[in-house]
VMD Tcl script that builds the backbone (N, CA, C; Angstrom):
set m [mol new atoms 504]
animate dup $m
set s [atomselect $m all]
$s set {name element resname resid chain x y z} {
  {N N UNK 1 A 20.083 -7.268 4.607}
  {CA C UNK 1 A 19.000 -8.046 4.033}
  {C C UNK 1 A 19.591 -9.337 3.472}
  {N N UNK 2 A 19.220 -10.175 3.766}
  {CA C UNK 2 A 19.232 -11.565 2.862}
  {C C UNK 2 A 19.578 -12.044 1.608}
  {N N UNK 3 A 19.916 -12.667 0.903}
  {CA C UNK 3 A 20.176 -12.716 -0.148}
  {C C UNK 3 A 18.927 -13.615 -0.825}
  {N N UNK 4 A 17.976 -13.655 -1.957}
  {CA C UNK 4 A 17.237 -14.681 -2.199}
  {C C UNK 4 A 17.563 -14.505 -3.834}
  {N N UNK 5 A 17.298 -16.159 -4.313}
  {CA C UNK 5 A 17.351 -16.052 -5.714}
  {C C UNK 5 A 15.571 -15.568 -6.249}
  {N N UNK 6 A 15.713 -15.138 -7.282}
  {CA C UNK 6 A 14.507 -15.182 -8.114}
  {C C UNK 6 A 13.991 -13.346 -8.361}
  {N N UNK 7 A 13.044 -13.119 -8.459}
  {CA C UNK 7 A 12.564 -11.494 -8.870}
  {C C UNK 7 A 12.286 -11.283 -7.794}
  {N N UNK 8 A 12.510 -9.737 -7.772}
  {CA C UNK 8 A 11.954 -9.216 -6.291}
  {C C UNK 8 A 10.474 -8.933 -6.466}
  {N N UNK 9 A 9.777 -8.856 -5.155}
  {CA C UNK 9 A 8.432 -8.790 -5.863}
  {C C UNK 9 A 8.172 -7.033 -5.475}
  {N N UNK 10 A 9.140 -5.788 -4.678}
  {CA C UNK 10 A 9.104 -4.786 -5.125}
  {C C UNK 10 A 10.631 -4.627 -5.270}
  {N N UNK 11 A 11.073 -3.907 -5.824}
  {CA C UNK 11 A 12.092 -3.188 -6.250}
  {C C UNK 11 A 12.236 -1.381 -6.589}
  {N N UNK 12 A 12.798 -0.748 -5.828}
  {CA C UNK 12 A 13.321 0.555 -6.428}
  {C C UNK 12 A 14.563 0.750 -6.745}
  {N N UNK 13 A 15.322 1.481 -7.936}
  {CA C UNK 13 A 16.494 1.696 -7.910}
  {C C UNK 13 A 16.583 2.944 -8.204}
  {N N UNK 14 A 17.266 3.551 -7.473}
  {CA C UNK 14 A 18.005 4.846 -7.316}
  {C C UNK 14 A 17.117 6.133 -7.734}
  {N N UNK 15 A 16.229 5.464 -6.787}
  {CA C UNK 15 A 15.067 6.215 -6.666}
  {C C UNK 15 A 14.934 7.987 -5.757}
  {N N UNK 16 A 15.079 9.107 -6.839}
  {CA C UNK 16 A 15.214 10.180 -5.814}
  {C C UNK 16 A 13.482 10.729 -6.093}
  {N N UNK 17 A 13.443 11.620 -4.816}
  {CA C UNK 17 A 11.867 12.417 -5.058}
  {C C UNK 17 A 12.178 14.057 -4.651}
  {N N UNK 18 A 12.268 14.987 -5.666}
  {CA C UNK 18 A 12.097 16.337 -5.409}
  {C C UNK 18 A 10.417 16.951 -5.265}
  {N N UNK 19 A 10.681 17.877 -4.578}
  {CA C UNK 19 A 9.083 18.709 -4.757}
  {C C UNK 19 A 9.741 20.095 -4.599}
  {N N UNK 20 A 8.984 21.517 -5.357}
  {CA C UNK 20 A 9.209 22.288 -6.029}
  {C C UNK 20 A 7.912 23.068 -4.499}
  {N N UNK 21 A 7.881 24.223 -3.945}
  {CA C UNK 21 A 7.413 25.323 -3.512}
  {C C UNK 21 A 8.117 26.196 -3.112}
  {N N UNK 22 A 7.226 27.711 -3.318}
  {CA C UNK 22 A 8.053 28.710 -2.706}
  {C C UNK 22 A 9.493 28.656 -3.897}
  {N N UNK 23 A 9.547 28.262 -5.023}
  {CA C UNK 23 A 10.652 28.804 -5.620}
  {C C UNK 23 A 11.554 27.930 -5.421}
  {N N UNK 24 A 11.601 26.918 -4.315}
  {CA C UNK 24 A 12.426 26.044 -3.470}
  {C C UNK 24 A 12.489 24.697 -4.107}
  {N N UNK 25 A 13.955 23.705 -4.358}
  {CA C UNK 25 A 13.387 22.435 -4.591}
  {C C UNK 25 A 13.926 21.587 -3.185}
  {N N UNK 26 A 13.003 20.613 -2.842}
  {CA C UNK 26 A 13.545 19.701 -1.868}
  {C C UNK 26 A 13.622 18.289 -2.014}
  {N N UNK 27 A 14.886 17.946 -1.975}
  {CA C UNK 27 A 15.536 16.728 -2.336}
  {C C UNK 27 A 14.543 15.918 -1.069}
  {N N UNK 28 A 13.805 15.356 -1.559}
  {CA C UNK 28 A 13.471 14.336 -0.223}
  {C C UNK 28 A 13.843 12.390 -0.139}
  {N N UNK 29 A 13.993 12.459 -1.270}
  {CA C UNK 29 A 14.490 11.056 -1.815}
  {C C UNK 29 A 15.659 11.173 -2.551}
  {N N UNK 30 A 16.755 10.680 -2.012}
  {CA C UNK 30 A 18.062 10.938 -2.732}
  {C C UNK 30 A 18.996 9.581 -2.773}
  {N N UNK 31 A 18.597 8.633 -4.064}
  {CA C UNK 31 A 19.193 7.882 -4.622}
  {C C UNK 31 A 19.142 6.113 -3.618}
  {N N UNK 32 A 17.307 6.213 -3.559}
  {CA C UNK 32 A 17.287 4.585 -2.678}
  {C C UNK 32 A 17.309 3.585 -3.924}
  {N N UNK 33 A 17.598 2.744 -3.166}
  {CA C UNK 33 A 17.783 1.607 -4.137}
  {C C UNK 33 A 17.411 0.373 -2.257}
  {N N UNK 34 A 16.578 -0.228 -3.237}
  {CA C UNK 34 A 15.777 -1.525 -2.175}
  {C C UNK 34 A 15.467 -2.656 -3.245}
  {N N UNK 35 A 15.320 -4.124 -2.410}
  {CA C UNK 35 A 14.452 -5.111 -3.120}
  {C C UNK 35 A 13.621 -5.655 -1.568}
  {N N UNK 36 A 12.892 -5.710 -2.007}
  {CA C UNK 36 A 11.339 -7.016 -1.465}
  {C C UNK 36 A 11.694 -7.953 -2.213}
  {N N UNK 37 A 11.785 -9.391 -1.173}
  {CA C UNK 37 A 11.538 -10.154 -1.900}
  {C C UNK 37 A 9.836 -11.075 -1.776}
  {N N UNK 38 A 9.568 -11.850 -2.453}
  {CA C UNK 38 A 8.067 -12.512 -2.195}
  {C C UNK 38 A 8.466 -12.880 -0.683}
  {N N UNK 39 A 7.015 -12.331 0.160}
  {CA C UNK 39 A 7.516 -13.229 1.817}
  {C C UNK 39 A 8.072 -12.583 2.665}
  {N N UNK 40 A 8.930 -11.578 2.413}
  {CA C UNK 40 A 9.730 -11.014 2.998}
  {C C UNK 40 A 9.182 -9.595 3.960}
  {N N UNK 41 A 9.013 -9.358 5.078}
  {CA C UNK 41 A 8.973 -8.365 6.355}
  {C C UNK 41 A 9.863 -7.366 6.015}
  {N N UNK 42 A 9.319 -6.164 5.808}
  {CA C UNK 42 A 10.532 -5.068 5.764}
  {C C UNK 42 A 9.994 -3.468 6.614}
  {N N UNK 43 A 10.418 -2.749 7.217}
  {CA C UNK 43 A 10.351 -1.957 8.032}
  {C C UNK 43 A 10.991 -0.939 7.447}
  {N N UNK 44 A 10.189 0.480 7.363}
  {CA C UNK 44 A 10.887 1.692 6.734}
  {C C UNK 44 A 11.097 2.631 7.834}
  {N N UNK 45 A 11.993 3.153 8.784}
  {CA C UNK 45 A 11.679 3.782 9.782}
  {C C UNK 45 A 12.464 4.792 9.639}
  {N N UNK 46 A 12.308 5.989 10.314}
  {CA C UNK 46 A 13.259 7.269 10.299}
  {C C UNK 46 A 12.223 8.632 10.993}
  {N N UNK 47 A 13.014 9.371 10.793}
  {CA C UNK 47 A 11.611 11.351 12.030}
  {C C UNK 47 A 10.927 11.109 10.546}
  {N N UNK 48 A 10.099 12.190 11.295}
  {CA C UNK 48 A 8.803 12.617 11.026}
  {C C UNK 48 A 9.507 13.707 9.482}
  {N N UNK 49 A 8.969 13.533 8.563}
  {CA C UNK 49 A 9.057 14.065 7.493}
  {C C UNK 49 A 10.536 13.666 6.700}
  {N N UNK 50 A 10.804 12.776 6.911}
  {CA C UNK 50 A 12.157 12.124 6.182}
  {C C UNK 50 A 12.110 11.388 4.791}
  {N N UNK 51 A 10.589 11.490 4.616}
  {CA C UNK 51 A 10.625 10.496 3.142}
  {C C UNK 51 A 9.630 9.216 3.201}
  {N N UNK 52 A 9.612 8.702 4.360}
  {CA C UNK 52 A 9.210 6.969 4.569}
  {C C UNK 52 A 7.730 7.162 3.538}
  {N N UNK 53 A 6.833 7.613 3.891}
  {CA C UNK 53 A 5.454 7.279 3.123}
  {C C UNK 53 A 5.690 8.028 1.797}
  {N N UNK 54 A 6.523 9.308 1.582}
  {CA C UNK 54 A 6.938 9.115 -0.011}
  {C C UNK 54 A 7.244 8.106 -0.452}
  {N N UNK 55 A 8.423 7.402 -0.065}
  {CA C UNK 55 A 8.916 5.948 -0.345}
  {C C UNK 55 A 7.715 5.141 -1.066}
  {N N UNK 56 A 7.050 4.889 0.308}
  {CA C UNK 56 A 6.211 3.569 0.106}
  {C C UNK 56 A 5.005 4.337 -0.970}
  {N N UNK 57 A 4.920 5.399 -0.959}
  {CA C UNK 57 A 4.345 5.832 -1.852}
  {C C UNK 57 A 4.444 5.325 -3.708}
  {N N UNK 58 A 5.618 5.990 -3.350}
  {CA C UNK 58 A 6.348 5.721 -4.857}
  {C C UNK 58 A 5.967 4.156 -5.268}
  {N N UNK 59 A 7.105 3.177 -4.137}
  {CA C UNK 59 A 6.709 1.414 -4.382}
  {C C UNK 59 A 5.589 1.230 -4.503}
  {N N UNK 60 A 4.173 1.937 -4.341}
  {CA C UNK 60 A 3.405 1.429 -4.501}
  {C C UNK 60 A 2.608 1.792 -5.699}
  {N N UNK 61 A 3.471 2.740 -6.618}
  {CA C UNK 61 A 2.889 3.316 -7.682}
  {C C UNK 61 A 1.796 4.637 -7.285}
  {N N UNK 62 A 1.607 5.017 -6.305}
  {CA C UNK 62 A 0.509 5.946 -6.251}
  {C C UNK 62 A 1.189 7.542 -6.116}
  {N N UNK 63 A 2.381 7.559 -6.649}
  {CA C UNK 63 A 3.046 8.829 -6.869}
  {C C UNK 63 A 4.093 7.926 -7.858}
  {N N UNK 64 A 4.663 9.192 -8.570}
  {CA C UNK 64 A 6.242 8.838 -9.383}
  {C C UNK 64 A 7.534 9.422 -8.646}
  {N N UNK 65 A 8.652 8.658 -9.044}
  {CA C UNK 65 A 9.612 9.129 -8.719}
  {C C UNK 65 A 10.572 10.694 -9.225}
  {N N UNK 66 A 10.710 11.114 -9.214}
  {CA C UNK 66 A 11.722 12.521 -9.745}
  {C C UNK 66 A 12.347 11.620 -11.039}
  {N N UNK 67 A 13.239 10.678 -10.651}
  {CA C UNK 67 A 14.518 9.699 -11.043}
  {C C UNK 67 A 14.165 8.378 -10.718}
  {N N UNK 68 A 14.802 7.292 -11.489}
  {CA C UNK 68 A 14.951 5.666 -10.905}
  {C C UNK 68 A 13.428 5.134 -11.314}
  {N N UNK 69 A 13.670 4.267 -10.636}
  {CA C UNK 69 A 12.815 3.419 -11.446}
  {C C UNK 69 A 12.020 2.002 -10.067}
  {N N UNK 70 A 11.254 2.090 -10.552}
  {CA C UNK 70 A 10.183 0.883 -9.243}
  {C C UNK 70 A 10.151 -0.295 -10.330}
  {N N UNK 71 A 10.154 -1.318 -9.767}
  {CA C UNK 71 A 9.371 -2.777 -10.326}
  {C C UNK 71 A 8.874 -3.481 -9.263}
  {N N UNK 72 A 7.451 -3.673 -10.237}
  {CA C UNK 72 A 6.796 -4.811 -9.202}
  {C C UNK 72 A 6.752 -6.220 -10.393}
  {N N UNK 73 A 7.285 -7.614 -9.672}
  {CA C UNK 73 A 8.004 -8.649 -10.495}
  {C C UNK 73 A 8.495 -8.574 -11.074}
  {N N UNK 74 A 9.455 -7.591 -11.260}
  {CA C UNK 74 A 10.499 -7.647 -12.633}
  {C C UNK 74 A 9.694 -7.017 -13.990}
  {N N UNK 75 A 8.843 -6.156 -13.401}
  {CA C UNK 75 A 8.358 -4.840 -14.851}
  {C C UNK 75 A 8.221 -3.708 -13.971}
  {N N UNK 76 A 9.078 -2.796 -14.634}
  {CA C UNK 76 A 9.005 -1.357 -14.599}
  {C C UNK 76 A 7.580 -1.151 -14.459}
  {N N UNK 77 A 7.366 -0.505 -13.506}
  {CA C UNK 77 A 5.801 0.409 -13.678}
  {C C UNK 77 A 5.820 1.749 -13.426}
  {N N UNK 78 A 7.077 2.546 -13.504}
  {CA C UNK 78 A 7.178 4.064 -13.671}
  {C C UNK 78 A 6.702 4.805 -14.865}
  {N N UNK 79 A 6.243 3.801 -15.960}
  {CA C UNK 79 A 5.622 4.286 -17.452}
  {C C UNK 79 A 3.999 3.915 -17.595}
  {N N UNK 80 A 3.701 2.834 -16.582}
  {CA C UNK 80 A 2.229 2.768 -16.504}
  {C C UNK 80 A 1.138 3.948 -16.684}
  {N N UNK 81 A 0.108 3.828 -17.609}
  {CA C UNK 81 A -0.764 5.036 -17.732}
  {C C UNK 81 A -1.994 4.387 -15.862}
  {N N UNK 82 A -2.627 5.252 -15.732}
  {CA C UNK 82 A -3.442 5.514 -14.774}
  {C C UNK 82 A -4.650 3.982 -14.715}
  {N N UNK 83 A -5.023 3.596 -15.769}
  {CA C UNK 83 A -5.650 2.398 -16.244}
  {C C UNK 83 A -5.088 1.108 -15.543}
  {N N UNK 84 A -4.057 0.914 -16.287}
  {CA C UNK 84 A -2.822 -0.060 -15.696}
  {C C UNK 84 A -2.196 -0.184 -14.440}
  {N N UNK 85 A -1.822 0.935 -13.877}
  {CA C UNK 85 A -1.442 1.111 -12.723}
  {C C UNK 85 A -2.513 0.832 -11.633}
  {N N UNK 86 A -3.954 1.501 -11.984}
  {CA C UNK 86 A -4.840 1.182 -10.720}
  {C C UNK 86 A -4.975 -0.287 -10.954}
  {N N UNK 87 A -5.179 -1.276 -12.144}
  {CA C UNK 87 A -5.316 -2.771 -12.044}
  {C C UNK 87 A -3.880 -3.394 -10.810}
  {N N UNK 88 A -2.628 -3.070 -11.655}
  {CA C UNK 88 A -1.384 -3.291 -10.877}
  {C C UNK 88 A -2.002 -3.400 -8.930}
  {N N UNK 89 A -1.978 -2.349 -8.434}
  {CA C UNK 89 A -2.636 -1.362 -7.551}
  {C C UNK 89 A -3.513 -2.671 -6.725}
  {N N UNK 90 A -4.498 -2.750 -7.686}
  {CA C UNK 90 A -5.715 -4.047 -7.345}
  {C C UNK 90 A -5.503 -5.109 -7.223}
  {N N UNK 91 A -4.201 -5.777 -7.993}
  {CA C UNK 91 A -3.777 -7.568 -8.053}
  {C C UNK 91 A -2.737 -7.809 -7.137}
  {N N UNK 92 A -1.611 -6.475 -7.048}
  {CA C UNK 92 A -0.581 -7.060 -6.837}
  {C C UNK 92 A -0.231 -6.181 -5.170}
  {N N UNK 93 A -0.618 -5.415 -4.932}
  {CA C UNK 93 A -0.251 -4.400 -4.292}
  {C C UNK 93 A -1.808 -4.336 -2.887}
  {N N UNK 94 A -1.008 -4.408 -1.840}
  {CA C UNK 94 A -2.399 -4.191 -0.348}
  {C C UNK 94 A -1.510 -2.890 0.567}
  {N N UNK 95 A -2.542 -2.227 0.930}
  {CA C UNK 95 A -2.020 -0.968 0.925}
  {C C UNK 95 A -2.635 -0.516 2.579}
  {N N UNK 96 A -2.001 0.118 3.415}
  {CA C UNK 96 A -2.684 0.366 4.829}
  {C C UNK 96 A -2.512 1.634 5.164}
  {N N UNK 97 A -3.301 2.652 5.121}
  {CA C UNK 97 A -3.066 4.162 4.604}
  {C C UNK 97 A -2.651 4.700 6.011}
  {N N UNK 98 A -2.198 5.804 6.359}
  {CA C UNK 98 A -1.957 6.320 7.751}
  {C C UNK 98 A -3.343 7.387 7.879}
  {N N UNK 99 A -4.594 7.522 6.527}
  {CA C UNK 99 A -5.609 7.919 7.070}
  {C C UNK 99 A -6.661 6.573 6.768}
  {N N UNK 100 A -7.803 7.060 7.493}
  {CA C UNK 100 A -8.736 6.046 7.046}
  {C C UNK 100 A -9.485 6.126 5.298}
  {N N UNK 101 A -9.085 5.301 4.705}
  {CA C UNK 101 A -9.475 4.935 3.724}
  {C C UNK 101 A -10.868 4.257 3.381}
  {N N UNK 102 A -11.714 3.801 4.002}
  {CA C UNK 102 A -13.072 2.941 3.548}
  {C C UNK 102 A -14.086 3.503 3.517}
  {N N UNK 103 A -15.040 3.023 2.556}
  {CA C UNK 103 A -15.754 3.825 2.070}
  {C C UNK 103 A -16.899 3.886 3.219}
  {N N UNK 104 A -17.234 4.382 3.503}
  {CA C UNK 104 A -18.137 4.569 5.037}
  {C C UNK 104 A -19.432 3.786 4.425}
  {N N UNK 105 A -20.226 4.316 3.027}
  {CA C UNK 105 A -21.547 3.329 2.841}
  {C C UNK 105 A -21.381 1.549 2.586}
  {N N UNK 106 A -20.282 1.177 2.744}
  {CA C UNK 106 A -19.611 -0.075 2.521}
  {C C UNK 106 A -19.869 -0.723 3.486}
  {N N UNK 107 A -19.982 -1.937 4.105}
  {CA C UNK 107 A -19.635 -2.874 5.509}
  {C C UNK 107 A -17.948 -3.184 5.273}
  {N N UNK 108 A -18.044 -3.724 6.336}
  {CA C UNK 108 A -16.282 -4.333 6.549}
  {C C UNK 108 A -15.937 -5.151 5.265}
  {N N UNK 109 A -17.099 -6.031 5.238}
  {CA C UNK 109 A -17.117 -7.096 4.358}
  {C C UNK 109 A -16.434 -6.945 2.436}
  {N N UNK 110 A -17.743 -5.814 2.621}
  {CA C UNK 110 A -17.109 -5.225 1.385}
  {C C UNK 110 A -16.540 -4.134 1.037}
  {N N UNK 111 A -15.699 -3.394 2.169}
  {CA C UNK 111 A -14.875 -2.517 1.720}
  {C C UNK 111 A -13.435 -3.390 1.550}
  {N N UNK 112 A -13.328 -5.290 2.396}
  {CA C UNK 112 A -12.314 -5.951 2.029}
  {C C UNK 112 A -12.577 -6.411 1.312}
  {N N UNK 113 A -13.669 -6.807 0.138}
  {CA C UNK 113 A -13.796 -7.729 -1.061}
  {C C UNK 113 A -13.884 -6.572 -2.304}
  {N N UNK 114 A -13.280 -5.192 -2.388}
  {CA C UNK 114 A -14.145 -4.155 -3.501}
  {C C UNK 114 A -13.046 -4.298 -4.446}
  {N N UNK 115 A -11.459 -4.128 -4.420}
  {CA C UNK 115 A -10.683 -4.655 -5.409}
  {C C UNK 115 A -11.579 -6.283 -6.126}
  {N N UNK 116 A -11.510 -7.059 -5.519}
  {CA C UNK 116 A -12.183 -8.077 -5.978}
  {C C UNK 116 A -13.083 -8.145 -7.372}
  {N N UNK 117 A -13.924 -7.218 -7.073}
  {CA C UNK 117 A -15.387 -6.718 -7.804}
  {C C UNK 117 A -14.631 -6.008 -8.352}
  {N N UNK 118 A -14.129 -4.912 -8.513}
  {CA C UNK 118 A -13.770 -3.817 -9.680}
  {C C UNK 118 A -12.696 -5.209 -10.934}
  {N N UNK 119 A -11.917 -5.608 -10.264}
  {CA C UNK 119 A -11.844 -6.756 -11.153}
  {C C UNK 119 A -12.621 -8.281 -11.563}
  {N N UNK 120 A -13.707 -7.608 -11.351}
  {CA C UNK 120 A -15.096 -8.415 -12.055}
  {C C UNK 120 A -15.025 -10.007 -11.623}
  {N N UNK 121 A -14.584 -10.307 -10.088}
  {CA C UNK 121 A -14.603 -11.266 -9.723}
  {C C UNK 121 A -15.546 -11.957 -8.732}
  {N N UNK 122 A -15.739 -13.082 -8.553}
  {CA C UNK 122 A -17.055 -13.526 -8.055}
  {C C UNK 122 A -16.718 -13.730 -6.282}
  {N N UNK 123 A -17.253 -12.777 -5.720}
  {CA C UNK 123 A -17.001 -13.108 -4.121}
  {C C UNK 123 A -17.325 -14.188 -3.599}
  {N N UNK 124 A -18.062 -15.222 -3.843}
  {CA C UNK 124 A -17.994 -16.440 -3.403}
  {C C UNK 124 A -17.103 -17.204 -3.198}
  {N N UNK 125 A -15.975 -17.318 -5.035}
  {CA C UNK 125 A -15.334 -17.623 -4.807}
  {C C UNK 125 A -13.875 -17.155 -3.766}
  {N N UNK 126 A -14.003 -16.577 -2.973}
  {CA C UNK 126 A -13.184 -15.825 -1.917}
  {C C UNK 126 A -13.626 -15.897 -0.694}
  {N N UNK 127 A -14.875 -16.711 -0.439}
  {CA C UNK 127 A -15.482 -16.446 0.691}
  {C C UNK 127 A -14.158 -16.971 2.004}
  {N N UNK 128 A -14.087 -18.075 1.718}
  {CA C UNK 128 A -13.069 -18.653 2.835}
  {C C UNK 128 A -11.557 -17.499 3.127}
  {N N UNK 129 A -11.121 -17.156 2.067}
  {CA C UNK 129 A -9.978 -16.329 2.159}
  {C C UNK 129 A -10.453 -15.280 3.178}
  {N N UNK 130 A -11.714 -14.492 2.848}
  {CA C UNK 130 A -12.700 -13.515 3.456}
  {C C UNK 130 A -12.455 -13.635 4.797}
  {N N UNK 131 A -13.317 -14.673 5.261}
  {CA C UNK 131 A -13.171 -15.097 6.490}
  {C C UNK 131 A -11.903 -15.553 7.057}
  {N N UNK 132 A -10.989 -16.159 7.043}
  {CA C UNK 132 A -9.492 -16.079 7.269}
  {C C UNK 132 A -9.283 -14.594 8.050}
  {N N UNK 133 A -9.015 -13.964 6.573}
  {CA C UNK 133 A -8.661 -12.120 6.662}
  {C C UNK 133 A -9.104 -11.729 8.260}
  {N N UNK 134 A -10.537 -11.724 8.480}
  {CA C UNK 134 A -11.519 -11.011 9.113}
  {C C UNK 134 A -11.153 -11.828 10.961}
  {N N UNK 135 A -10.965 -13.200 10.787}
  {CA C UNK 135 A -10.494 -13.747 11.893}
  {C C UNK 135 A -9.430 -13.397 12.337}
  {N N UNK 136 A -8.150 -13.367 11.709}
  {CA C UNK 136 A -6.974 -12.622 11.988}
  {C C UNK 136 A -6.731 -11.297 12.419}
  {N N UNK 137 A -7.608 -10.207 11.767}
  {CA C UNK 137 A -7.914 -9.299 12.231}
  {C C UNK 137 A -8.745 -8.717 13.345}
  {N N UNK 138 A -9.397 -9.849 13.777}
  {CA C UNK 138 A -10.208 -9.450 14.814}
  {C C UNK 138 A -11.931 -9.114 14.588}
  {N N UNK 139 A -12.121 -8.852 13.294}
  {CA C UNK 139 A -13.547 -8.451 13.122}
  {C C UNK 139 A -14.692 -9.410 12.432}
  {N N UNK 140 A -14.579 -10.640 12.532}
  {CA C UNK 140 A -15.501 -11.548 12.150}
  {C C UNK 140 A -16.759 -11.462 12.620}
  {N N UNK 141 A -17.098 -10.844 14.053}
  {CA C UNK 141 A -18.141 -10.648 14.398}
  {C C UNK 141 A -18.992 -9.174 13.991}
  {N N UNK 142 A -18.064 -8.446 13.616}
  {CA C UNK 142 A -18.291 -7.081 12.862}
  {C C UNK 142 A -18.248 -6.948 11.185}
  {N N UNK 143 A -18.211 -7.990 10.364}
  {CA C UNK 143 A -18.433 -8.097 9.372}
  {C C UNK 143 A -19.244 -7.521 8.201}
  {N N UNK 144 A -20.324 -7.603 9.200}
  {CA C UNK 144 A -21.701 -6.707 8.287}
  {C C UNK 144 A -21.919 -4.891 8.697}
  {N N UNK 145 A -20.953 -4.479 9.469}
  {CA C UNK 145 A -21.275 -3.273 10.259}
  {C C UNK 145 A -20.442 -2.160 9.192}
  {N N UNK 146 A -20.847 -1.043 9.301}
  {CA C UNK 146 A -20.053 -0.104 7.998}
  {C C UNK 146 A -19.041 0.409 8.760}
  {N N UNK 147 A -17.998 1.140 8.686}
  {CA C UNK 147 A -17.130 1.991 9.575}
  {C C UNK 147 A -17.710 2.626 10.147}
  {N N UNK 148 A -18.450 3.309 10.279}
  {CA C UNK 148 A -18.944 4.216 11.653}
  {C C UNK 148 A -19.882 3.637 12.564}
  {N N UNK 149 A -19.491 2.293 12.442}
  {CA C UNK 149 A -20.534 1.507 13.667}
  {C C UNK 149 A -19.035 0.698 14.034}
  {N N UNK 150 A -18.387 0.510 13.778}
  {CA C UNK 150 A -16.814 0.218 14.580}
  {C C UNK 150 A -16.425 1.081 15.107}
  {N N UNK 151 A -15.802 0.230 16.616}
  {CA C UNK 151 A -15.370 0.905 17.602}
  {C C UNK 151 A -13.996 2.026 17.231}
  {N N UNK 152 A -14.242 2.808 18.446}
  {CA C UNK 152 A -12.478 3.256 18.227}
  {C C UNK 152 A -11.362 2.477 17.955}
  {N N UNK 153 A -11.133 1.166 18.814}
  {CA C UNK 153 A -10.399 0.380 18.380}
  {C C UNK 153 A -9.976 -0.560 17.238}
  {N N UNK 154 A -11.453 -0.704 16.618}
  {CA C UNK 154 A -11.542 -1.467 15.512}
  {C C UNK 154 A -11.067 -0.605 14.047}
  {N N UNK 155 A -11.135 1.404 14.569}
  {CA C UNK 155 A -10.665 1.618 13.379}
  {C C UNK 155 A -9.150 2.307 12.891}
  {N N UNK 156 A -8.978 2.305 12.507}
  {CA C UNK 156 A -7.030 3.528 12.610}
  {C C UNK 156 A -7.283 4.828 13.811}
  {N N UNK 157 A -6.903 4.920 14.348}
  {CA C UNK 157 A -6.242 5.457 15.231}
  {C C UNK 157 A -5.270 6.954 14.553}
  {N N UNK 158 A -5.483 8.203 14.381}
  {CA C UNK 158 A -5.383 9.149 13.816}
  {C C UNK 158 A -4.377 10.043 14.564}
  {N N UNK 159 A -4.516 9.268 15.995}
  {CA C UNK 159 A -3.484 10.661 16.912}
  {C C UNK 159 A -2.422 9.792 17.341}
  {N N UNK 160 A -2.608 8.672 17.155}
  {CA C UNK 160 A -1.447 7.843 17.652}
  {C C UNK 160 A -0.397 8.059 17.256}
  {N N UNK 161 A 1.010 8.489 17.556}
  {CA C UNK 161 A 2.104 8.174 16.615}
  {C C UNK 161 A 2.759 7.077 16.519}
  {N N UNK 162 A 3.539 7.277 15.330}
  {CA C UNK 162 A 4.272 6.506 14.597}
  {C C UNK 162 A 3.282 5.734 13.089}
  {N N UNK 163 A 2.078 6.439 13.041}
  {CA C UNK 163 A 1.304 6.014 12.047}
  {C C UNK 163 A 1.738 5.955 10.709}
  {N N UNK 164 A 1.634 5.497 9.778}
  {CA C UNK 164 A 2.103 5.562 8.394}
  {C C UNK 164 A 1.954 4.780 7.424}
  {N N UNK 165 A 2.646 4.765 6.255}
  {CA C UNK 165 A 1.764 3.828 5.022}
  {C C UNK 165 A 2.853 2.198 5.175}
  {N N UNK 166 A 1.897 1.270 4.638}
  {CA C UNK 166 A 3.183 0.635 3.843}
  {C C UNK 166 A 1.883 -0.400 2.755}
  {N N UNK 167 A 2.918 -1.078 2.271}
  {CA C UNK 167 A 2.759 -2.142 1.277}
  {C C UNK 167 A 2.361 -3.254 0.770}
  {N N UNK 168 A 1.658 -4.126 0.610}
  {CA C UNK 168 A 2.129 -5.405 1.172}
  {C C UNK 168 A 2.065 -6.328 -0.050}
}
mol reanalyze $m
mol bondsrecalc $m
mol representation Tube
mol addrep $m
């Protein structure tokens, strides 16, 4: 990785993840240490049950670590209560689940503008960003349609492999 000056905009250090069944503990995260920087493309790859969407899990605050510690800009958020963390979650953090996530009574429109609104912001002012998003992605002409009026293609893909979470 690169070297850049300034805060990373994620960070884990020595980050392990156990889980406890059957009497059993399993080390599944054993001592990562990563930086993101702002801008920066990063790829988590490895088999099938190795950790990767724990990982991105963890970086993204929506699980804790065993050990170590996450920052997003240079603050710890391994002590965040549930309040804090879902704002974090909402401002700083875009998230692409390996299931489908949207709320089916929603349109496209506003299952991409609903962080927005839960932080009591005015969609107008976003309209252009909106549209950007929706062009890049392909669905500008599907805008007003809810998820179950998008095609197979238009939505995640469930049997495909190599599916999985990340960050952004």
């Amino acid at each position: 990785m690169k070297e850049h000056s300034g805060i990373a905009a994620v960070e884990g250090r020595n980050i392990t993840k156990d889980f406890v069944g059957g009497g059993a503990v399993s080390n599944v995260l054993k001592g990562i240490s990563l930086k993101v920087m702002q801008g920066e493309f990063v790829s988590v790859m490895g088999q099938s049950g190795s950790g990767k969407s724990t990982l991105l899990y963890i970086l993204g605050g929506l699980d804790t670590p065993t050990n170590g510690s996450v920052y997003i800009d240079g603050t710890d958020i391994c002590s965040f209560d549930d309040a804090k963390m879902s704002r974090i979650r909402r401002q700083k953090i875009g998230f692409v689940f390996q299931f489908y996530n949207l709320i089916p009574n929603l349109n496209v429109e506003e299952n991409i503008m609903l962080p927005l609104l839960l932080d009591g912001k005015k969609i107008r002012d976003y309209r252009e960003q909106l549209d950007h998003i929706l062009e890049v992605v392909g669905l500008s002409d599907r805008r007003k349609h809810t998820p179950r009026q998008l095609s197979g293609g238009q939505q995640p893909d469930h049997n495909r492999p190599g599916r999985g979470a990340c960050i952004a």
